[in-house]
PDB file of N, CA, C and O in Angstrom, chain B, residues numbered from 101:
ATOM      1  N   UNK B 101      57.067 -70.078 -97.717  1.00  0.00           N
ATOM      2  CA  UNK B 101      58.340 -70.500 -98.251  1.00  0.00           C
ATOM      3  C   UNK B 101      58.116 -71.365 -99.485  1.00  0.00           C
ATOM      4  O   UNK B 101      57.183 -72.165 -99.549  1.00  0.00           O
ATOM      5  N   UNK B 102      59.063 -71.166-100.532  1.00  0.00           N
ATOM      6  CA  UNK B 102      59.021 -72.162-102.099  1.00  0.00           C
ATOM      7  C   UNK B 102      59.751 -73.521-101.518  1.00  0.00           C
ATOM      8  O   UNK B 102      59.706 -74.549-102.194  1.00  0.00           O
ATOM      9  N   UNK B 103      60.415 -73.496-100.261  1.00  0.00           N
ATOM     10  CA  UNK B 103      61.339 -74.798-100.417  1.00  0.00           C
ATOM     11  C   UNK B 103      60.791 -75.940 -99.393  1.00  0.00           C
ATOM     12  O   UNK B 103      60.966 -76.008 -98.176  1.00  0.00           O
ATOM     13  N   UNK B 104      60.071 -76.822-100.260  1.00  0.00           N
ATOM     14  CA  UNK B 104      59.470 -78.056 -99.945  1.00  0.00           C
ATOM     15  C   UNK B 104      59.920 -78.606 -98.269  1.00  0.00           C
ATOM     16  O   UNK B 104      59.363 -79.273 -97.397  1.00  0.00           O
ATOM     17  N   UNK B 105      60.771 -78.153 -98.366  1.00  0.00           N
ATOM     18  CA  UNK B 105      61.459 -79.027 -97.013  1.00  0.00           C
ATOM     19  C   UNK B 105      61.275 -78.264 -95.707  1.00  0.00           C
ATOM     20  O   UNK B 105      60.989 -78.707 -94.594  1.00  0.00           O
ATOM     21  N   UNK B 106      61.506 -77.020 -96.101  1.00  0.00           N
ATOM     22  CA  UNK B 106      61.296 -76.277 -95.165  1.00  0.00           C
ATOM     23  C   UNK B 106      59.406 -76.328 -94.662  1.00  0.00           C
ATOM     24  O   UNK B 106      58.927 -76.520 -93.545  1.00  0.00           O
ATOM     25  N   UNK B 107      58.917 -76.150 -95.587  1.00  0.00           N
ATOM     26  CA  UNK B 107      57.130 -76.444 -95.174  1.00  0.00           C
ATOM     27  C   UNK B 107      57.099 -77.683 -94.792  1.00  0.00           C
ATOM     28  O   UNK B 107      56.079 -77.771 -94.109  1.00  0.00           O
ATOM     29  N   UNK B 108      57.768 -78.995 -94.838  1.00  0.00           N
ATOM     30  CA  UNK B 108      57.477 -80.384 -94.142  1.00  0.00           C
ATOM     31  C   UNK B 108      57.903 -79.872 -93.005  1.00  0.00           C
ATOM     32  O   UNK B 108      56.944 -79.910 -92.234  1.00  0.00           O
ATOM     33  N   UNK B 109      58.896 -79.378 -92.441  1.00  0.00           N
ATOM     34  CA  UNK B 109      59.615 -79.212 -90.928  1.00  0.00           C
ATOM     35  C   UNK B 109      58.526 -78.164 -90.431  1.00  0.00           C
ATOM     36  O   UNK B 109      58.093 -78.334 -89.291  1.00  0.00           O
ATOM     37  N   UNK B 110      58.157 -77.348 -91.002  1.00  0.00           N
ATOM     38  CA  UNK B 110      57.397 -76.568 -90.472  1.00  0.00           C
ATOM     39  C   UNK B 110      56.008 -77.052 -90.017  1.00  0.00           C
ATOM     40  O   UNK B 110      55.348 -76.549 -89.107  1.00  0.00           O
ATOM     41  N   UNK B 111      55.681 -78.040 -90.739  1.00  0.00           N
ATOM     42  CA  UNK B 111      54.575 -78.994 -90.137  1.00  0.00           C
ATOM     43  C   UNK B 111      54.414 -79.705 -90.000  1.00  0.00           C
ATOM     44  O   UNK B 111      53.283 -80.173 -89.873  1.00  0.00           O
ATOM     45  N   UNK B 112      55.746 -80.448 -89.912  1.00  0.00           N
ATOM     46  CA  UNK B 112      56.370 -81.394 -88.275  1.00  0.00           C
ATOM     47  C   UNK B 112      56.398 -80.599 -87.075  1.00  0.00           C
ATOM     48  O   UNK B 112      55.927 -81.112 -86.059  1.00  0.00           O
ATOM     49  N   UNK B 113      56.987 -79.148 -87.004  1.00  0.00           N
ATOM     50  CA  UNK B 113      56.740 -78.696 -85.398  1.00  0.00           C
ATOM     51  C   UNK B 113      55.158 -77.908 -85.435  1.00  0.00           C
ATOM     52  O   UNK B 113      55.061 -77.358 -84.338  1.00  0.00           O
ATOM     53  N   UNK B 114      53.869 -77.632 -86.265  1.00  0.00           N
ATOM     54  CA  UNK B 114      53.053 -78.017 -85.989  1.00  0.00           C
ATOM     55  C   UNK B 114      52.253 -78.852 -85.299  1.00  0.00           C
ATOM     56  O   UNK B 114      51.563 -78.602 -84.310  1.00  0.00           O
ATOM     57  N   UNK B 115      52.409 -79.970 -85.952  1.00  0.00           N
ATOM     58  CA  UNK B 115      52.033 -81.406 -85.765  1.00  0.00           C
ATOM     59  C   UNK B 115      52.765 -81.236 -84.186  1.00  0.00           C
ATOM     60  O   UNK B 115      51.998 -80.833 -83.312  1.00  0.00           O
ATOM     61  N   UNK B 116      53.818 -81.445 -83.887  1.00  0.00           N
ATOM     62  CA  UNK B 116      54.167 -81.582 -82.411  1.00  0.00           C
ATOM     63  C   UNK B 116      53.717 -80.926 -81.573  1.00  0.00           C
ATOM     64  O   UNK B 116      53.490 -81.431 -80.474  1.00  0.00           O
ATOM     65  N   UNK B 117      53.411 -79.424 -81.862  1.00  0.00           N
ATOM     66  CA  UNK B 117      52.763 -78.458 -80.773  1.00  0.00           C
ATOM     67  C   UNK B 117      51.274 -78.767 -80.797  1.00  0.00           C
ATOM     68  O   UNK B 117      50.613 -78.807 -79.759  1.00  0.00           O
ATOM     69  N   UNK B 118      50.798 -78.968 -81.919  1.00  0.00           N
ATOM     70  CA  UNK B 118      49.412 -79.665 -81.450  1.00  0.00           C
ATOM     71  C   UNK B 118      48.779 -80.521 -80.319  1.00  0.00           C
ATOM     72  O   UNK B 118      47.925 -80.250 -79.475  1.00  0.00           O
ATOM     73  N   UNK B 119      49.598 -81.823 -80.630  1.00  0.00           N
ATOM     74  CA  UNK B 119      49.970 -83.099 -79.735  1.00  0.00           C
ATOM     75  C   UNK B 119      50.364 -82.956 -78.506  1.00  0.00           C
ATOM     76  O   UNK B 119      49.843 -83.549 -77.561  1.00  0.00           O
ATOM     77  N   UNK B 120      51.553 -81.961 -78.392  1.00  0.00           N
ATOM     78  CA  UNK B 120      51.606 -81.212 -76.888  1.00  0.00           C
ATOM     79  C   UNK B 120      50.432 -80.694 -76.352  1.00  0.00           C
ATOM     80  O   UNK B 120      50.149 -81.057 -75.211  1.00  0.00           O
ATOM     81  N   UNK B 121      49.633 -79.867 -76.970  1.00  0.00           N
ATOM     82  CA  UNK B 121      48.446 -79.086 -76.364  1.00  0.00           C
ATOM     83  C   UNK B 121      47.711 -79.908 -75.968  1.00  0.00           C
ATOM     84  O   UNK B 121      47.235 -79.728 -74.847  1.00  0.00           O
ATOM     85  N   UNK B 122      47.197 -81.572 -77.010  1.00  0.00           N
ATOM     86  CA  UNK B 122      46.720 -82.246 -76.420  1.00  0.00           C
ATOM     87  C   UNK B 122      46.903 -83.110 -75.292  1.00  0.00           C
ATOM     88  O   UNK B 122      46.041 -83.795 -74.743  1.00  0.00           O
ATOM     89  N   UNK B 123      47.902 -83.025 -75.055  1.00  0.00           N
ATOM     90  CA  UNK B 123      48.192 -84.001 -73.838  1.00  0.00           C
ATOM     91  C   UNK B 123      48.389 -83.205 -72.289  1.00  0.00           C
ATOM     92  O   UNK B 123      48.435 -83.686 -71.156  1.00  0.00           O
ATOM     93  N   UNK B 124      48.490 -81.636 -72.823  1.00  0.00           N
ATOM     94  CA  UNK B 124      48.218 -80.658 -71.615  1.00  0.00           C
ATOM     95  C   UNK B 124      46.730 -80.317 -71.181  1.00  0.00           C
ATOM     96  O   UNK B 124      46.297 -79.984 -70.078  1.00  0.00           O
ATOM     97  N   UNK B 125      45.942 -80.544 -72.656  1.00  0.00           N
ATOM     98  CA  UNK B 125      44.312 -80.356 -72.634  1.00  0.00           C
ATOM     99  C   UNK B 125      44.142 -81.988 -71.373  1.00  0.00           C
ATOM    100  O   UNK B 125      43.502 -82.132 -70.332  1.00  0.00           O
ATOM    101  N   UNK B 126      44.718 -82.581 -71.866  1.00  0.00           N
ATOM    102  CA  UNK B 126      43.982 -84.206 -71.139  1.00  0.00           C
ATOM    103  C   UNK B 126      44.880 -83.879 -69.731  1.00  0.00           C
ATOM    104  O   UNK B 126      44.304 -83.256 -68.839  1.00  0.00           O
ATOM    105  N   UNK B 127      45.845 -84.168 -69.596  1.00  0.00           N
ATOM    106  CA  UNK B 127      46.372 -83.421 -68.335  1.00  0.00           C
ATOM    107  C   UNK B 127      45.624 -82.463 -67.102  1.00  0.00           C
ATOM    108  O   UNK B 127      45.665 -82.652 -65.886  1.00  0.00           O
ATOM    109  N   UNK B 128      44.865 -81.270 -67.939  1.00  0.00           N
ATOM    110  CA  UNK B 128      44.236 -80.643 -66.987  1.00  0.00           C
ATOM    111  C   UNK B 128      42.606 -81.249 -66.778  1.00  0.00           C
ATOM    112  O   UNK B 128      41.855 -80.953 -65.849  1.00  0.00           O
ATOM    113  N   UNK B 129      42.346 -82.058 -67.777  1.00  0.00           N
ATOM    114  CA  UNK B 129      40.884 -82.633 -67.930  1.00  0.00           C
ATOM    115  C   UNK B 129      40.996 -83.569 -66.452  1.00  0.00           C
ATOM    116  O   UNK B 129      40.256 -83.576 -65.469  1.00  0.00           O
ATOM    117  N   UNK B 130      42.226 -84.329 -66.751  1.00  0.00           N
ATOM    118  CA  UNK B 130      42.184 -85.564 -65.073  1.00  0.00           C
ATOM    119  C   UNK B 130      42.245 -84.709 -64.064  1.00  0.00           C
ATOM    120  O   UNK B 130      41.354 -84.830 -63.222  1.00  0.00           O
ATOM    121  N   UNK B 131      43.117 -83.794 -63.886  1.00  0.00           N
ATOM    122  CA  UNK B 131      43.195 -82.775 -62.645  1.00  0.00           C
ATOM    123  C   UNK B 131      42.094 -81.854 -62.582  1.00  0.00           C
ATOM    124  O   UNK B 131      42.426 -80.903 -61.874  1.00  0.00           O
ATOM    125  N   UNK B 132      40.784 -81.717 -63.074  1.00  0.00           N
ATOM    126  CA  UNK B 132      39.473 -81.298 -62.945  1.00  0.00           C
ATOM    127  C   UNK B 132      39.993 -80.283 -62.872  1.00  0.00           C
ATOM    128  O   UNK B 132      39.410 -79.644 -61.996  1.00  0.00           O
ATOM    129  N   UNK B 133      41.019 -79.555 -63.416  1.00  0.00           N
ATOM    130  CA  UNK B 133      41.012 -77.684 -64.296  1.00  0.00           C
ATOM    131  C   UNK B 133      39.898 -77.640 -65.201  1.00  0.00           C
ATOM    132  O   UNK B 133      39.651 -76.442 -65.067  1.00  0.00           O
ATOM    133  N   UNK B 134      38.814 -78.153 -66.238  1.00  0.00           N
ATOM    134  CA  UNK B 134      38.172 -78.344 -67.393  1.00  0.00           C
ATOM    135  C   UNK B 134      37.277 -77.116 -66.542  1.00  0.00           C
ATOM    136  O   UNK B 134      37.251 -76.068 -67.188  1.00  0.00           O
ATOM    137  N   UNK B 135      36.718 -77.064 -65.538  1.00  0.00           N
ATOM    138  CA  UNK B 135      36.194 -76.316 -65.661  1.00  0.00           C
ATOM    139  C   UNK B 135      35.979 -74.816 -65.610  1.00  0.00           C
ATOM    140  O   UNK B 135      35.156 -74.009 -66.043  1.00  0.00           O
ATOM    141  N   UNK B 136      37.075 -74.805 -64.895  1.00  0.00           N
ATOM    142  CA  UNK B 136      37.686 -73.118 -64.640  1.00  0.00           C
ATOM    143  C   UNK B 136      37.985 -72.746 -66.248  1.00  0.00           C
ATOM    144  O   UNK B 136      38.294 -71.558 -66.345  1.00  0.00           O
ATOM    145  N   UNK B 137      37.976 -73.354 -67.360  1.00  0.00           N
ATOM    146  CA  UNK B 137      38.525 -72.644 -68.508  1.00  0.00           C
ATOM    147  C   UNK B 137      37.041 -72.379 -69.378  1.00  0.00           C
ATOM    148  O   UNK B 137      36.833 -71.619 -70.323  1.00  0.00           O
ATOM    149  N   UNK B 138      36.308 -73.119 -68.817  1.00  0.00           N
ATOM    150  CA  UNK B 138      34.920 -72.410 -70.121  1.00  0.00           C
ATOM    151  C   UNK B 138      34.126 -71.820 -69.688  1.00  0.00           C
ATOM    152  O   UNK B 138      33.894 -71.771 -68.480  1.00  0.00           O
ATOM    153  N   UNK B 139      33.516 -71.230 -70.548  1.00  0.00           N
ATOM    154  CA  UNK B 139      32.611 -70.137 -69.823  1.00  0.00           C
ATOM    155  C   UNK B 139      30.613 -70.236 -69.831  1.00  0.00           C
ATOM    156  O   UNK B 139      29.754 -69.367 -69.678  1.00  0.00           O
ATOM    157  N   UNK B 140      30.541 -71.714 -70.084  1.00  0.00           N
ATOM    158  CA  UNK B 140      28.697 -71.964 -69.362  1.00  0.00           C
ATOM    159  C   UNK B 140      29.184 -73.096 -67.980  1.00  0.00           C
ATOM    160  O   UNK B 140      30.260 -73.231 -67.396  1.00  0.00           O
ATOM    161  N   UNK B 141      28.140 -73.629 -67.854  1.00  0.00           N
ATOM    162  CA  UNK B 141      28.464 -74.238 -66.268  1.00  0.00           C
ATOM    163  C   UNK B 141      27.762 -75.643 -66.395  1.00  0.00           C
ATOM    164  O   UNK B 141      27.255 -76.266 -65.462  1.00  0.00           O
ATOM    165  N   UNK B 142      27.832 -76.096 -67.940  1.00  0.00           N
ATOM    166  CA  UNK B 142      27.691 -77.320 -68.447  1.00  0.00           C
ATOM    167  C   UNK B 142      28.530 -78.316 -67.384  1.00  0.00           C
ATOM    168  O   UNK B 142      29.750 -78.226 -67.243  1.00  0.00           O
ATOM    169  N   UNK B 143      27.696 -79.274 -66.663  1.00  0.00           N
ATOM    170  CA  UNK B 143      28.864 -79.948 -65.876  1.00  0.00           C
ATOM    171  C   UNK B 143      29.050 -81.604 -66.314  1.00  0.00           C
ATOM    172  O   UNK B 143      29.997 -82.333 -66.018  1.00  0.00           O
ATOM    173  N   UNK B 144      27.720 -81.981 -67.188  1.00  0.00           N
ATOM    174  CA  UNK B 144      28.014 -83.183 -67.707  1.00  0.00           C
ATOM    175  C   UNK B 144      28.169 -84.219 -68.548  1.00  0.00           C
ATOM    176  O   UNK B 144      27.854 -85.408 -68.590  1.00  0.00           O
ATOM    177  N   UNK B 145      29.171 -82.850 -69.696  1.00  0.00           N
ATOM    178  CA  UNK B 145      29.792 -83.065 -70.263  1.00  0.00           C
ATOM    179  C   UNK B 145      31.089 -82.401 -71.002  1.00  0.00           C
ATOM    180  O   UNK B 145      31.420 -81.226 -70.844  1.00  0.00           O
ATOM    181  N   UNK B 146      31.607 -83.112 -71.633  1.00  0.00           N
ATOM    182  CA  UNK B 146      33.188 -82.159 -71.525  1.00  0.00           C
ATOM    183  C   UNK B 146      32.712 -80.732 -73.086  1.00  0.00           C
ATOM    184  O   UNK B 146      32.297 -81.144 -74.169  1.00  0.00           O
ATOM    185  N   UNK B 147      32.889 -79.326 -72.830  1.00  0.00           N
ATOM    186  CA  UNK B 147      32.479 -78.867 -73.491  1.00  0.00           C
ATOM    187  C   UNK B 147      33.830 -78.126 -74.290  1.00  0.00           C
ATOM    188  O   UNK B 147      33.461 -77.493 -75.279  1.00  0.00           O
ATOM    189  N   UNK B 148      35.136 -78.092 -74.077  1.00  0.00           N
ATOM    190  CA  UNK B 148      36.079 -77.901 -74.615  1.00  0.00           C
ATOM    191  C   UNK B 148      36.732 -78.794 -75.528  1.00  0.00           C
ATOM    192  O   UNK B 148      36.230 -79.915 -75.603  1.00  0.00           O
ATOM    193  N   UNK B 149      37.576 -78.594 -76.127  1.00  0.00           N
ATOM    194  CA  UNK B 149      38.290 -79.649 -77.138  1.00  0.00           C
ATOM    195  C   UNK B 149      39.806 -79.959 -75.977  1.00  0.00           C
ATOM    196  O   UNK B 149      40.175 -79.323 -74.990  1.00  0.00           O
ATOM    197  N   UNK B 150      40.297 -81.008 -76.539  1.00  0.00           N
ATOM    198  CA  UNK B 150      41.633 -81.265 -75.581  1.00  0.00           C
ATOM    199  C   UNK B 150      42.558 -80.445 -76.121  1.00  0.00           C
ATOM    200  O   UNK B 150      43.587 -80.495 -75.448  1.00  0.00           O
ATOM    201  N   UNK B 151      42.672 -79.475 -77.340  1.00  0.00           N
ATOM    202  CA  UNK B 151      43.702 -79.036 -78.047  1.00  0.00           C
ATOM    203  C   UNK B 151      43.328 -77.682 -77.178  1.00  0.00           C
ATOM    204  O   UNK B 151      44.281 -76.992 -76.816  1.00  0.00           O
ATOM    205  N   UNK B 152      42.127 -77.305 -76.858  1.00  0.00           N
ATOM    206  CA  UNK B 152      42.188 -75.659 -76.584  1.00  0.00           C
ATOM    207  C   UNK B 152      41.857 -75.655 -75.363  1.00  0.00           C
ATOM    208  O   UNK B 152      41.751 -74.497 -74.962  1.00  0.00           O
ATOM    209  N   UNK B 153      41.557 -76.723 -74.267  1.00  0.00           N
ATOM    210  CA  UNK B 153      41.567 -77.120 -72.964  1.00  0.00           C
ATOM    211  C   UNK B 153      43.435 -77.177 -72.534  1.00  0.00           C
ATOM    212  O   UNK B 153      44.035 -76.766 -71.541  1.00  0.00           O
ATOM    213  N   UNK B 154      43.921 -77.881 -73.796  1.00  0.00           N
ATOM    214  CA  UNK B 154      45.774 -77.318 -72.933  1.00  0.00           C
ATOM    215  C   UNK B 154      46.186 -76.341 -73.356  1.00  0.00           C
ATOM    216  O   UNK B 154      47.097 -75.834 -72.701  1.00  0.00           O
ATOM    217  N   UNK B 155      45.712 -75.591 -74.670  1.00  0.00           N
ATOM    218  CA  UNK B 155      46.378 -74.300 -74.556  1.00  0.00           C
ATOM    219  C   UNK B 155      45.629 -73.313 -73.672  1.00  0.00           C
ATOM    220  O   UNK B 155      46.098 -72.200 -73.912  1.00  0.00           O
ATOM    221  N   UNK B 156      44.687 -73.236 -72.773  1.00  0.00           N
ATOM    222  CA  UNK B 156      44.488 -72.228 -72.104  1.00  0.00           C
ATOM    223  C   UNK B 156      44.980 -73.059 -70.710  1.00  0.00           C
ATOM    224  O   UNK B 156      45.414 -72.255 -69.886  1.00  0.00           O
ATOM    225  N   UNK B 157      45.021 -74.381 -70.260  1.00  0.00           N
ATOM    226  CA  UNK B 157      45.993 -74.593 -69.411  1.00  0.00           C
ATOM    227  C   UNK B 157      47.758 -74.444 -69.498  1.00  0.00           C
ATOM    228  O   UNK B 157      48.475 -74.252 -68.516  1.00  0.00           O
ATOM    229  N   UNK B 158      48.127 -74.553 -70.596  1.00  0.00           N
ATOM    230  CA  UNK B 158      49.133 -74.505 -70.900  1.00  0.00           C
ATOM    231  C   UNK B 158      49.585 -72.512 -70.459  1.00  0.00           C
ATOM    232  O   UNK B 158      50.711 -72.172 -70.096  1.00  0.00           O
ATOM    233  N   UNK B 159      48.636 -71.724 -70.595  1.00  0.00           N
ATOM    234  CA  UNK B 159      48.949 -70.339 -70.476  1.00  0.00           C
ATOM    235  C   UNK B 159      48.345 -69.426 -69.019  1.00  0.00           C
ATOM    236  O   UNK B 159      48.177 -68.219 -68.843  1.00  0.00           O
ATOM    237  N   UNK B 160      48.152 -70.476 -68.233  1.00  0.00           N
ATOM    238  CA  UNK B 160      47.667 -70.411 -67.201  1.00  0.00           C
ATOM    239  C   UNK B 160      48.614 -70.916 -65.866  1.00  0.00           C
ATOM    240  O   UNK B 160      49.066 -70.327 -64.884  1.00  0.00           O
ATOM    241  N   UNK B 161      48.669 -72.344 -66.367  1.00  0.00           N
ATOM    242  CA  UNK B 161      49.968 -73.497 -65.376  1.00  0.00           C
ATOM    243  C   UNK B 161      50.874 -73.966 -65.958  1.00  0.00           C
ATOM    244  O   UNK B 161      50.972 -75.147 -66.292  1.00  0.00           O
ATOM    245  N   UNK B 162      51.873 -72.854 -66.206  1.00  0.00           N
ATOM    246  CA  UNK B 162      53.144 -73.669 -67.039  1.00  0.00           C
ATOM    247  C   UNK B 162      53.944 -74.306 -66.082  1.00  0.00           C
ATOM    248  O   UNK B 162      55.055 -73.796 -65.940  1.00  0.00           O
ATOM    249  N   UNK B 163      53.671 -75.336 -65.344  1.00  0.00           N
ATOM    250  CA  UNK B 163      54.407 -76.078 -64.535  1.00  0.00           C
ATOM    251  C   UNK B 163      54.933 -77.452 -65.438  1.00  0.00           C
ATOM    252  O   UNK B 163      54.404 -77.863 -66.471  1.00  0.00           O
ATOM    253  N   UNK B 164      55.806 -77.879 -64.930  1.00  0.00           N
ATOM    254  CA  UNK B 164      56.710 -79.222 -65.316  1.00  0.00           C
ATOM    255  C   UNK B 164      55.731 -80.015 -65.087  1.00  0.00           C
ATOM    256  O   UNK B 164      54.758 -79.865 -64.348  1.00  0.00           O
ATOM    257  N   UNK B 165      56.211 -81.387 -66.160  1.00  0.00           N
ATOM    258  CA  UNK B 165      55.216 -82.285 -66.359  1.00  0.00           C
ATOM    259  C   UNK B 165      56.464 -83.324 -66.620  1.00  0.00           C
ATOM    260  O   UNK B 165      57.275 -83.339 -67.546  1.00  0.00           O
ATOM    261  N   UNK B 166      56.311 -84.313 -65.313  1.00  0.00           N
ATOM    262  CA  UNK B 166      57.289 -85.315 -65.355  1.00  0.00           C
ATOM    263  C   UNK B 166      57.047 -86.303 -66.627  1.00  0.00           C
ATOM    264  O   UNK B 166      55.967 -86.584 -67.147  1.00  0.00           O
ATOM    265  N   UNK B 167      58.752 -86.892 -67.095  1.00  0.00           N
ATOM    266  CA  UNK B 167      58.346 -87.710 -68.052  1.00  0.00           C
ATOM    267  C   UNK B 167      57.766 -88.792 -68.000  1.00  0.00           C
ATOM    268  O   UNK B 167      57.375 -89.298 -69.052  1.00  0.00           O
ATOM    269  N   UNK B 168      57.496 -89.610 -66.433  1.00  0.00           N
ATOM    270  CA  UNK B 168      56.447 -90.344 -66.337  1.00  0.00           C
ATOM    271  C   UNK B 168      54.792 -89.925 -66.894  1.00  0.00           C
ATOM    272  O   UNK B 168      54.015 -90.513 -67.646  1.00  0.00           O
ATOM    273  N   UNK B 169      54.688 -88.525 -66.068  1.00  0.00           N
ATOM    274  CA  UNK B 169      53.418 -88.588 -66.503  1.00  0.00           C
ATOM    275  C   UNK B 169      53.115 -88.157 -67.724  1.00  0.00           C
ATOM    276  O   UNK B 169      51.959 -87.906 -68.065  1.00  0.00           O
ATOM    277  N   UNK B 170      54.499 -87.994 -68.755  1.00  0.00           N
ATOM    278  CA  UNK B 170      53.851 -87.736 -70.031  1.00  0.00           C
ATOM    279  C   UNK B 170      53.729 -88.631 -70.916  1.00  0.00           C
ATOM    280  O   UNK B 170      53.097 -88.559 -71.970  1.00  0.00           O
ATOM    281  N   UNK B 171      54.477 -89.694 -70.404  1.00  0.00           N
ATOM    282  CA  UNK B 171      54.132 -91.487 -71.007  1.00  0.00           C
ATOM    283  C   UNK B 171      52.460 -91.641 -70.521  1.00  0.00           C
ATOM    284  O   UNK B 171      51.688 -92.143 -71.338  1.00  0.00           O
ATOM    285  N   UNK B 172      52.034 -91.281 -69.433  1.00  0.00           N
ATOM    286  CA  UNK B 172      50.705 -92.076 -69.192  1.00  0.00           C
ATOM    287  C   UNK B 172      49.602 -90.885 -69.640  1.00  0.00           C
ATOM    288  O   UNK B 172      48.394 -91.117 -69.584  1.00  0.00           O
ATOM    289  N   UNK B 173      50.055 -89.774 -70.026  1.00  0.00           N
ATOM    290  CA  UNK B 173      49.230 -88.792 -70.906  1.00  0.00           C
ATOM    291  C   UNK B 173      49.327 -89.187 -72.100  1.00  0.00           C
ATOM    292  O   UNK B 173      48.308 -88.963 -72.754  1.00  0.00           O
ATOM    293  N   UNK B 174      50.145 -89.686 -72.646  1.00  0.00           N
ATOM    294  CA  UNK B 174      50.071 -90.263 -74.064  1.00  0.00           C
ATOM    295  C   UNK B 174      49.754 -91.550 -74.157  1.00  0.00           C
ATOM    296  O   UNK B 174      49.297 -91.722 -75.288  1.00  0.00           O
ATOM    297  N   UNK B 175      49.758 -92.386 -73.650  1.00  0.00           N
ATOM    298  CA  UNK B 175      48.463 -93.744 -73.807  1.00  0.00           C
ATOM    299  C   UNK B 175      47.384 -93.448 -73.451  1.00  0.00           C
ATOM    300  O   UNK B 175      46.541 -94.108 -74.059  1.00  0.00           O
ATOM    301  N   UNK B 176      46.884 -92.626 -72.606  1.00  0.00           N
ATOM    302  CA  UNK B 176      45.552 -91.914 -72.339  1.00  0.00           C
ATOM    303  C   UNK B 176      45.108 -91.148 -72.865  1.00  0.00           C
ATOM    304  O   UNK B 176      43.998 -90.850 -72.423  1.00  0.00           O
ATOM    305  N   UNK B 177      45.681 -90.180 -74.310  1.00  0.00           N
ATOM    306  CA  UNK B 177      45.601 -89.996 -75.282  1.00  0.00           C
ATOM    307  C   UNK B 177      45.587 -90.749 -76.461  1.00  0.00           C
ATOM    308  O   UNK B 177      44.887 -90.418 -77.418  1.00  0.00           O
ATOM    309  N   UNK B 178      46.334 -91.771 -76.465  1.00  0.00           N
ATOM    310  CA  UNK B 178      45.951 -92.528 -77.420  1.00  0.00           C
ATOM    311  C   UNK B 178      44.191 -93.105 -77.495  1.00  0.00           C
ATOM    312  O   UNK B 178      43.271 -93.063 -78.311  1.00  0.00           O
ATOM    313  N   UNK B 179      44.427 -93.631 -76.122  1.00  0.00           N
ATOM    314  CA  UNK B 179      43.166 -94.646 -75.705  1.00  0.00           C
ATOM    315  C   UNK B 179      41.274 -93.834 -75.967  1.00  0.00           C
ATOM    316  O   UNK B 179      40.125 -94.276 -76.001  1.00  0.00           O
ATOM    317  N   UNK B 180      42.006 -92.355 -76.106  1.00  0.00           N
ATOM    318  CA  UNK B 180      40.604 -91.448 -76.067  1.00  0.00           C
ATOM    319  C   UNK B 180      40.166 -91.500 -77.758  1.00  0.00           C
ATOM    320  O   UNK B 180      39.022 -91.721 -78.156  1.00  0.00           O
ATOM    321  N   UNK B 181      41.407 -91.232 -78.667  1.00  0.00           N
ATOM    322  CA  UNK B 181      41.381 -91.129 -79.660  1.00  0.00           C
ATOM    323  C   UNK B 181      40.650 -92.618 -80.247  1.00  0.00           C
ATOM    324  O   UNK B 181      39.879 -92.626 -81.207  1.00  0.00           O
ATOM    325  N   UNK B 182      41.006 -93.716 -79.563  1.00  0.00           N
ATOM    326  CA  UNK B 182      40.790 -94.546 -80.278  1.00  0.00           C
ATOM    327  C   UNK B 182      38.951 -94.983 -79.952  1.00  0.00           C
ATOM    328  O   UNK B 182      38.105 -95.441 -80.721  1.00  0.00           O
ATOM    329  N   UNK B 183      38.874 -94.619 -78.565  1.00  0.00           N
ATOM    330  CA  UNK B 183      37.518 -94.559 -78.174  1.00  0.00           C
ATOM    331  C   UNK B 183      36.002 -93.361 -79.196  1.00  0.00           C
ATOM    332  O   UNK B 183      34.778 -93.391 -79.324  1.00  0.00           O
ATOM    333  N   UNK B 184      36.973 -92.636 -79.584  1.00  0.00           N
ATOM    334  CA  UNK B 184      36.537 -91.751 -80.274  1.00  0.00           C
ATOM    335  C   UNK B 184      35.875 -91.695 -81.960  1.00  0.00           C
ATOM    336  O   UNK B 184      34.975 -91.080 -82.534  1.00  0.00           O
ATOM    337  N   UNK B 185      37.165 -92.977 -82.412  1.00  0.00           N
ATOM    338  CA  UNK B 185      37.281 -93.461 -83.412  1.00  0.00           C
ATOM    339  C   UNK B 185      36.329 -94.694 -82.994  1.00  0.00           C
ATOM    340  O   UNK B 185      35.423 -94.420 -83.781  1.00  0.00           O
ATOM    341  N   UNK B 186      35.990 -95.541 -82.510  1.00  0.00           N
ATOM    342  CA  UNK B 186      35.019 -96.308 -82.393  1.00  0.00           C
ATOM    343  C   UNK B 186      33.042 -95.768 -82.003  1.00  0.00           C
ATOM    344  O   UNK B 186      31.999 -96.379 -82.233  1.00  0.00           O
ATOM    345  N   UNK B 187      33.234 -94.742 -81.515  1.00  0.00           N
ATOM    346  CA  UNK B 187      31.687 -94.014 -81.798  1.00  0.00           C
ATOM    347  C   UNK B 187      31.718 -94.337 -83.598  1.00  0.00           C
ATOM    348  O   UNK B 187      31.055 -95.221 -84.142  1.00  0.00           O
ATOM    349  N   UNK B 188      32.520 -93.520 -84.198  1.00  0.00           N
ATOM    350  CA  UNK B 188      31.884 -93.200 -85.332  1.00  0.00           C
ATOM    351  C   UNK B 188      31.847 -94.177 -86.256  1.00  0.00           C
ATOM    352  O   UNK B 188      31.618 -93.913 -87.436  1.00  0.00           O
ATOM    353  N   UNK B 189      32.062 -95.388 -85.833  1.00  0.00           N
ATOM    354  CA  UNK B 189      31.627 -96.302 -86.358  1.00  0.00           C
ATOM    355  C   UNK B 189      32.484 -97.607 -86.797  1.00  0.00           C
ATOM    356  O   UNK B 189      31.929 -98.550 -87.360  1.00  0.00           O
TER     357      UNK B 189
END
């Protein structure tokens, strides 16, 4: 599309479906799904990303996800990110 506005909205609901995936990736990571989705038998350590750990949970268990637990998926998302951001220095 030429019209500026329309490509920001369009990656604003990017940006949101991302963020969703991640918090369905971390979602199935606490409920120990992580491993039924990859395919070596690496067990100690996480070998998926959280974005493609919820979209193959996300297309697997489309079950409801109370809005409690999507407040404490998103500070537990925050808290990874920020842990993440402190490795690198």
């Amino acid at each position: 599309s030429r019209c500026p506005r329309r490509i920001e909205i369009l990656l604003l609901i990017a940006v949101l479906a991302s963020y969703a995936l991640c918090l369905l990736g971390l979602q199935a990571r606490e409920a120990g799904h992580e491993r039924r989705f990859q395919s070596n038998s690496v067990k100690d350590k996480h070998v998926l990303s959280l974005w493609r750990l919820g979209l193959e949970y996300a297309r697997t268990y489309a079950g409801d996800i109370s809005p409690e637990r999507l407040r404490e998926l998103e500070l537990a998302l925050r808290r990874e990110v920020h842990r993440q951001a402190q490795e690198l220095g």
